[in-house]
PLY file of the C-alpha trace (Angstrom):
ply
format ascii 1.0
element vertex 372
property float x
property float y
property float z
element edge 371
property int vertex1
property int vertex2
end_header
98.92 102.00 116.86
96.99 99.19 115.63
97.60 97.73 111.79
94.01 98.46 111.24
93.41 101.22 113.14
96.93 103.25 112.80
95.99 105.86 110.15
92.57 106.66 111.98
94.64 107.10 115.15
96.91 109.59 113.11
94.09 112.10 112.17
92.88 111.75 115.93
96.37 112.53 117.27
96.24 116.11 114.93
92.72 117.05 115.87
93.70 116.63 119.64
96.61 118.96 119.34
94.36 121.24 117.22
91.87 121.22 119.74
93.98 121.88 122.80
95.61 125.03 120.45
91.98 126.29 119.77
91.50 126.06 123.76
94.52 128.29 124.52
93.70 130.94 121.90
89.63 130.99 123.60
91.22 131.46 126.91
93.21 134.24 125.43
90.51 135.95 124.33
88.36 135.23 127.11
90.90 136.86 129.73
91.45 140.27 126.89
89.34 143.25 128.51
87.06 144.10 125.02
83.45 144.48 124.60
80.97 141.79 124.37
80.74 142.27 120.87
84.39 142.56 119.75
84.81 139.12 121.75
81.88 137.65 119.81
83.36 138.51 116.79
87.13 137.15 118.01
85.39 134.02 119.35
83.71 133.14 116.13
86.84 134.24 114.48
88.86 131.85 115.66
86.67 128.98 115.59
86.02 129.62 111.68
90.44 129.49 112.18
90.20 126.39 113.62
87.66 124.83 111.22
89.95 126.05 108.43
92.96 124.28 110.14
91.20 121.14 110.67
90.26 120.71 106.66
93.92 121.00 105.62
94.79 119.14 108.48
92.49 116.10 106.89
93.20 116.90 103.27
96.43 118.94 103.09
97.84 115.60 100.95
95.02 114.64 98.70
93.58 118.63 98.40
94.41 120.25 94.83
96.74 123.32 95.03
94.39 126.01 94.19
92.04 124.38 97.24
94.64 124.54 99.50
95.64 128.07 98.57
92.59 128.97 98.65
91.80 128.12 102.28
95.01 130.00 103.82
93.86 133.20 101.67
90.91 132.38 103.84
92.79 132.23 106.86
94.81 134.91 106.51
91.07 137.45 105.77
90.49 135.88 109.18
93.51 136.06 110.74
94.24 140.11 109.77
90.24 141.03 110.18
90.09 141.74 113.83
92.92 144.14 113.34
90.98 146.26 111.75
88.37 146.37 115.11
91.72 146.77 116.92
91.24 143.62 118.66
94.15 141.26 119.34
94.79 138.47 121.28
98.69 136.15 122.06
98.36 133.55 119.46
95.97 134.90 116.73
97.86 134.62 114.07
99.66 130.66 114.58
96.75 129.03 112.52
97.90 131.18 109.73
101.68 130.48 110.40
101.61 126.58 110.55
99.14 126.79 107.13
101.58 128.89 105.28
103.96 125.76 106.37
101.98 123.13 105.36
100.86 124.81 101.79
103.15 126.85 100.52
106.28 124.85 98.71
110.23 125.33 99.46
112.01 128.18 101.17
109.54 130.68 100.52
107.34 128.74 103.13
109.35 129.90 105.28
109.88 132.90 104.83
106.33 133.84 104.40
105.89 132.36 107.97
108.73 134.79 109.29
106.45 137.37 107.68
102.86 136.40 109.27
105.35 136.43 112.86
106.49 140.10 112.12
103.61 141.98 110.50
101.46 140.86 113.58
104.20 142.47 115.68
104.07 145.44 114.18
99.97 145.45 113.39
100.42 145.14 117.14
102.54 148.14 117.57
100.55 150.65 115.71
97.43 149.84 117.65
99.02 151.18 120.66
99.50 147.81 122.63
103.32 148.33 123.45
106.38 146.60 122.60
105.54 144.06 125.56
101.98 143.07 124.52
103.14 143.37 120.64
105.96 140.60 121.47
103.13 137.98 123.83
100.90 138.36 120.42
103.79 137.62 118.43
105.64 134.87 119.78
102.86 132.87 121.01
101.11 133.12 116.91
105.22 131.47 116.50
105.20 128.78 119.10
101.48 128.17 118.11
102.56 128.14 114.61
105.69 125.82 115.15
103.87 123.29 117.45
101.12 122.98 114.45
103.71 122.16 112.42
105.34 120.31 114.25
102.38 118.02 115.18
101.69 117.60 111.44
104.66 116.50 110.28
105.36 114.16 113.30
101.71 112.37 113.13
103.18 112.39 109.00
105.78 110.58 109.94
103.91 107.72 112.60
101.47 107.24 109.06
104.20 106.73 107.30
105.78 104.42 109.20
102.50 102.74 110.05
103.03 101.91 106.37
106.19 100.64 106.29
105.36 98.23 109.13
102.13 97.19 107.40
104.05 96.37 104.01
107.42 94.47 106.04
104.41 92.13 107.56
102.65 91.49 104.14
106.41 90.87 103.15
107.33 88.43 106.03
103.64 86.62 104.63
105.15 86.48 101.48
108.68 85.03 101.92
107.79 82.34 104.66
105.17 81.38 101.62
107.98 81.01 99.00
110.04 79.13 101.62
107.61 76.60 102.65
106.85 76.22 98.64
110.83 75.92 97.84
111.65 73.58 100.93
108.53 71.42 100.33
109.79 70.89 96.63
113.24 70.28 97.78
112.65 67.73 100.36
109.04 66.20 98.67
110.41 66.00 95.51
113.47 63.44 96.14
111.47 61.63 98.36
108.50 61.07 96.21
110.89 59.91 93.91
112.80 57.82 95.80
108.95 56.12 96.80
108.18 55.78 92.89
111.76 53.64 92.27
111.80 51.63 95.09
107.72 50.85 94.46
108.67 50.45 90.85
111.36 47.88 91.80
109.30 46.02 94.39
106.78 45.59 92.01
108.94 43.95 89.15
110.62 41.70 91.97
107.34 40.46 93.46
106.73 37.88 91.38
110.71 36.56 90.66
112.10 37.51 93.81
110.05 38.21 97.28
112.48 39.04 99.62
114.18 41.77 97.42
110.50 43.24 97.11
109.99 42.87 100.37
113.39 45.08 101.20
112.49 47.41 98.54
108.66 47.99 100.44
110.57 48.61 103.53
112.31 51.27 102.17
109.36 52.67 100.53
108.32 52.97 104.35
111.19 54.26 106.04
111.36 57.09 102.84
108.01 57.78 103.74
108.20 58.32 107.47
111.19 60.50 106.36
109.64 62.43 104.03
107.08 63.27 107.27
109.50 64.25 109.36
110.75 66.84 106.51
107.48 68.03 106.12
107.29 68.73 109.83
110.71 70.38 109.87
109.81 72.60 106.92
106.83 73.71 108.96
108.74 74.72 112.17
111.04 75.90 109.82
114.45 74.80 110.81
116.56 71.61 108.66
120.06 70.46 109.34
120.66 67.71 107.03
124.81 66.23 106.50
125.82 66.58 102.68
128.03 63.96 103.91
124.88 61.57 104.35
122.89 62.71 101.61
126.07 61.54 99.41
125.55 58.32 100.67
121.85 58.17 100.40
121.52 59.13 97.26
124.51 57.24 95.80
122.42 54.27 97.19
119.05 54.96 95.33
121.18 56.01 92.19
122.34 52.54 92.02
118.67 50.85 92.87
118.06 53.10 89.76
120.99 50.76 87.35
122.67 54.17 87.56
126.51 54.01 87.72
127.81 55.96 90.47
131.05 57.91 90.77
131.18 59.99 94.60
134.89 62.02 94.88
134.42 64.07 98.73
137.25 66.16 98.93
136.02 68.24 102.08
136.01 68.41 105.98
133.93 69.26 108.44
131.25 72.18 106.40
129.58 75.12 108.17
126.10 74.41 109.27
124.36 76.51 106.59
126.47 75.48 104.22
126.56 71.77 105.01
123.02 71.79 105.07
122.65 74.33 101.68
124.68 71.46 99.91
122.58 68.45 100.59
119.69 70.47 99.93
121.03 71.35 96.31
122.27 67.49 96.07
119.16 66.27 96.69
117.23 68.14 94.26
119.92 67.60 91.59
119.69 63.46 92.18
115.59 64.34 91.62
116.10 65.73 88.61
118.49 62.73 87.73
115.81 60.66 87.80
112.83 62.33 86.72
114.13 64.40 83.66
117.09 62.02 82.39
117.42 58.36 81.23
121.16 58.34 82.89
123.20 55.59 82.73
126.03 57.24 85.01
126.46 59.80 87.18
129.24 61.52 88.82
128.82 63.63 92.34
131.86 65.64 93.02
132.31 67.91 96.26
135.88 69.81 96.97
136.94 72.49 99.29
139.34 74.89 99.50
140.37 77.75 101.23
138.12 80.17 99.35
135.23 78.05 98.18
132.99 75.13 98.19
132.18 73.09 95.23
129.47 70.73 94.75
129.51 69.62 91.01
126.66 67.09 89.69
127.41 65.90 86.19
124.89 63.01 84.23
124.33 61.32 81.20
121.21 60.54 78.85
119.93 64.61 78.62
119.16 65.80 75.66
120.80 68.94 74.31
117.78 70.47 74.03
117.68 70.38 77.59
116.26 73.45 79.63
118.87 74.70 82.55
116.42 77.20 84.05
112.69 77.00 84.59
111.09 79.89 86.36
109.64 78.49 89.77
111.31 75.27 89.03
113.97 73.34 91.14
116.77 75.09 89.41
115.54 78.71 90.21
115.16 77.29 93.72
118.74 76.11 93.94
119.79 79.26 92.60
118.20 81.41 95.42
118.64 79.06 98.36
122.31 79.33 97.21
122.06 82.95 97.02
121.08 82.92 100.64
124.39 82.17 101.91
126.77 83.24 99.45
126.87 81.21 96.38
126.15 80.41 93.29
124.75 78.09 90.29
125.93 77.68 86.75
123.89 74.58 84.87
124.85 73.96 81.23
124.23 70.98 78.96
127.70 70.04 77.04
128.08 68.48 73.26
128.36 65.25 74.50
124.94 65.58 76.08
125.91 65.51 79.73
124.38 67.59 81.76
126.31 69.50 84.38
125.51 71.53 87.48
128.14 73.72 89.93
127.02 74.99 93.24
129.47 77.23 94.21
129.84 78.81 98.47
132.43 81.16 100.09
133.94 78.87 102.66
133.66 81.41 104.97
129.83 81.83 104.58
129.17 80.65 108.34
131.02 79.17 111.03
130.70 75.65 111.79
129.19 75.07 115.32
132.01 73.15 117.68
135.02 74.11 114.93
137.80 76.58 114.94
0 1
1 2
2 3
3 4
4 5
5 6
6 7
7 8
8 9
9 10
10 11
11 12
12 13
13 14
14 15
15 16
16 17
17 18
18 19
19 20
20 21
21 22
22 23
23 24
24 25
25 26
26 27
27 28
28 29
29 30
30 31
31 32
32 33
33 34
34 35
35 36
36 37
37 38
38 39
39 40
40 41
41 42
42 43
43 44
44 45
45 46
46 47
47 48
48 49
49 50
50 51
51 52
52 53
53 54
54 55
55 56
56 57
57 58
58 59
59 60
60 61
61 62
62 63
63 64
64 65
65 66
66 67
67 68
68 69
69 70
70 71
71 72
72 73
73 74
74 75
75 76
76 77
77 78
78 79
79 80
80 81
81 82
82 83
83 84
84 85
85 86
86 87
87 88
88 89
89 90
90 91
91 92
92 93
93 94
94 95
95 96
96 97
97 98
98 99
99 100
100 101
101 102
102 103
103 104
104 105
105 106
106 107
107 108
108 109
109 110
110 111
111 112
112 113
113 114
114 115
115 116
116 117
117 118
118 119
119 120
120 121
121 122
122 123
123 124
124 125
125 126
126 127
127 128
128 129
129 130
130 131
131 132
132 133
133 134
134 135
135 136
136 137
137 138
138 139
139 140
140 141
141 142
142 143
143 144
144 145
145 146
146 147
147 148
148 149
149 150
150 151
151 152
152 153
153 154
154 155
155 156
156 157
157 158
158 159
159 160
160 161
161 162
162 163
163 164
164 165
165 166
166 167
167 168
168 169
169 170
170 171
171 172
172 173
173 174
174 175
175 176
176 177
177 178
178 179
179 180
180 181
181 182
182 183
183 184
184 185
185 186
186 187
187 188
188 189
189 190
190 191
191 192
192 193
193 194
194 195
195 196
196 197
197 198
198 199
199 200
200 201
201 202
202 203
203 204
204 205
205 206
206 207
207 208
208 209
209 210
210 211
211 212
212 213
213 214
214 215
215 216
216 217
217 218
218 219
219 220
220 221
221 222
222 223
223 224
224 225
225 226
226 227
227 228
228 229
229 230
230 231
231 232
232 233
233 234
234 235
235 236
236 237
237 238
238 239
239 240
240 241
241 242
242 243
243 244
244 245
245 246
246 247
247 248
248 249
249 250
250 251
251 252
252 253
253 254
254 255
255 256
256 257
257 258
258 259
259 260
260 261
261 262
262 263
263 264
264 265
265 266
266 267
267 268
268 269
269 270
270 271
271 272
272 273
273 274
274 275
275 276
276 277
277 278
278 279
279 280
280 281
281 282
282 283
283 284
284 285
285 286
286 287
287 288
288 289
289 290
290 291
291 292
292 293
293 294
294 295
295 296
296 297
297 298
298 299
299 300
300 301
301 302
302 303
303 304
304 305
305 306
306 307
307 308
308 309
309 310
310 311
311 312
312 313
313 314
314 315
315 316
316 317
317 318
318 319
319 320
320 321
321 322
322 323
323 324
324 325
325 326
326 327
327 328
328 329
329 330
330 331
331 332
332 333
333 334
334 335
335 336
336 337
337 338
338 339
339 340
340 341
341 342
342 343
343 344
344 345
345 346
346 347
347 348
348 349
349 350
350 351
351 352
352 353
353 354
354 355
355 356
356 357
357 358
358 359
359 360
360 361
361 362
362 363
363 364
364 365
365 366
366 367
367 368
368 369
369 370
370 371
């Protein structure tokens, strides 16, 4: 069943079954000894059957009540008119059955069905056909009845689920969008920034001192064919970067920034995701140090115990005015990467107008690869 094609292959599935039902009820009547123009009548009797069947079949979910109620009173003139001629035939009266299913709401559906099954057995009876031709009439219009049904309900189901498939994929679209967007302003954004300083700083020095520019341009260059690399890793979509590096990275362009740095690591070896959830956070956190701030100092604190993992970002020179969310912005994307294994965020600005961040992770949230 195609994603395109799946509801059209439904509807063919139903008219199939219908159609191979319709066949076995012609041969029925086709092997009965009656006149030629009893079977006329029992031929185009249970084609107009069929026909009926195959509209509620189609529109039994977008048909109005009194529409649908009014084709099984039509079905059921149909079905109980050749009685009358005293013509019968095994099956004549399952059309009827699986309708009274399909229309008719709750228990009573049910019951009603029960009811179509029996008064055929004993229409059956009082035309003098015998308890044994009386039963083939009556439990083939059941199995007949059932099997429509059935069909319906299962083909209901494949749609249904046809659905659900079609939605998970637009949903897969959706995510692996907001992931590329998140990880390309995670990783872009503290190297573009880091790019801007360094350039900054090269610039001022390329006058007064050229060799310190010309250290500063090489970094620009190495923070460049970084920031490729992350762009290529975000599109295979795997990262595994060391908070344990990223400490040291950025403590290094904090300082190229005249940005006093205070680093406390109170932790061991980290579980992958988490290892690599942490440096993600710190690096987005050291952005907004430097784009949203005129800090003086900052102080990068990471501590683990036996229950949790703390990464704790605190900086000077924010005003107390200071947003700590912005919808779509790097803090809402901390917040859910965090979320994805575990933890969480708390950001607050305090009176002294530091500005404070906590990324907090169950230490159990994976297992780190090599470590017992």
């Amino acid at each position: 069943m195609t994603a395109q094609g799946g509801l059209p292959e439904v509807i063919r599935l139903r008219l199939m079954i219908l159609a191979a039902l319709l066949a076995v009820q012609v041969s029925a009547i086709l092997a009965a000894p009656m006149p030629a123009r009893q079977l006329t009548g029992c031929l185009a009797t249970v084609i107009a059957l069929a026909v009926l069947q195959t509209l509620l079949f189609l529109r039994a979910a977008r048909s109005s009540g009194w529409l649908r109620m009014g084709v099984l009173a039509l079905q059921g003139l149909a079905t109980y008119l050749p009685l009358v001629t005293g013509a019968t035939w095994p099956g004549m009266g399952g059309f009827l059955a699986a309708s009274v299913l399909l229309v008719v709401p709750g228990p009573a559906a049910w019951a009603l069905f029960g009811a179509v099954v029996v008064s055929l057995f004993a229409a059956a009876t009082a035309l003098g056909l015998g308890l044994r031709s009386a039963g083939v009439t009556a439990v083939a219009s059941l199995a007949i009845g059932l099997t429509m049904f059935g069909s319906y309900r299962l083909t209901d189901v494949l749609r249904q689920a046809h659905g659900r498939h079609v939605e998970q994929a637009q949903l897969a679209v959706v995510q692996e969008r907001l992931r590329f967007a998140r990880d390309l302003h995670d990783l872009l954004g503290y190297s573009l920034a880091a790019i801007t300083l360094r350039a900054e700083l090269a610039r001022r020095l390329m006058s007064s001192d050229p060799a310190s520019a010309g250290n500063h341009l090489r970094d620009v260059v190495a923070i460049a064919r970084e920031a490729g690399a992350d762009v290529r890793q975000v599109a295979d979509g795997y990262r595994n970067i060391s908070l344990a590096q990223e400490v040291a990275s950025t403590a290094a362009l904090l300082a190229d920034a005249d940005v006093a740095v205070h680093v406390e690591m109170n932790c061991g070896i980290l579980p992958d995701k988490v290892d690599s959830a942490l440096a993600m956070i710190l690096r987005e956190l050291i952005t907004n140090v430097l784009r949203h701030s005129s800090a003086r100092s900052c102080w990068i604190t990471a501590e683990q115990t036996e229950e949790h993992v703390t990464l704790s970002v605190a900086n000077d020179g924010v005003p107390q005015t200071a947003a700590t969310h912005r919808d779509g912005g790097g803090l809402e994307n901390l917040a859910f990467r965090l979320k994805a294994v575990g933890g969480t965020l708390s950001a607050m600005v305090r009176d002294n107008g530091w500005f404070h961040v906590l990324a907090t992770i169950t230490s159990g949230a994976d297992a780190p690869v090599g470590v017992r």
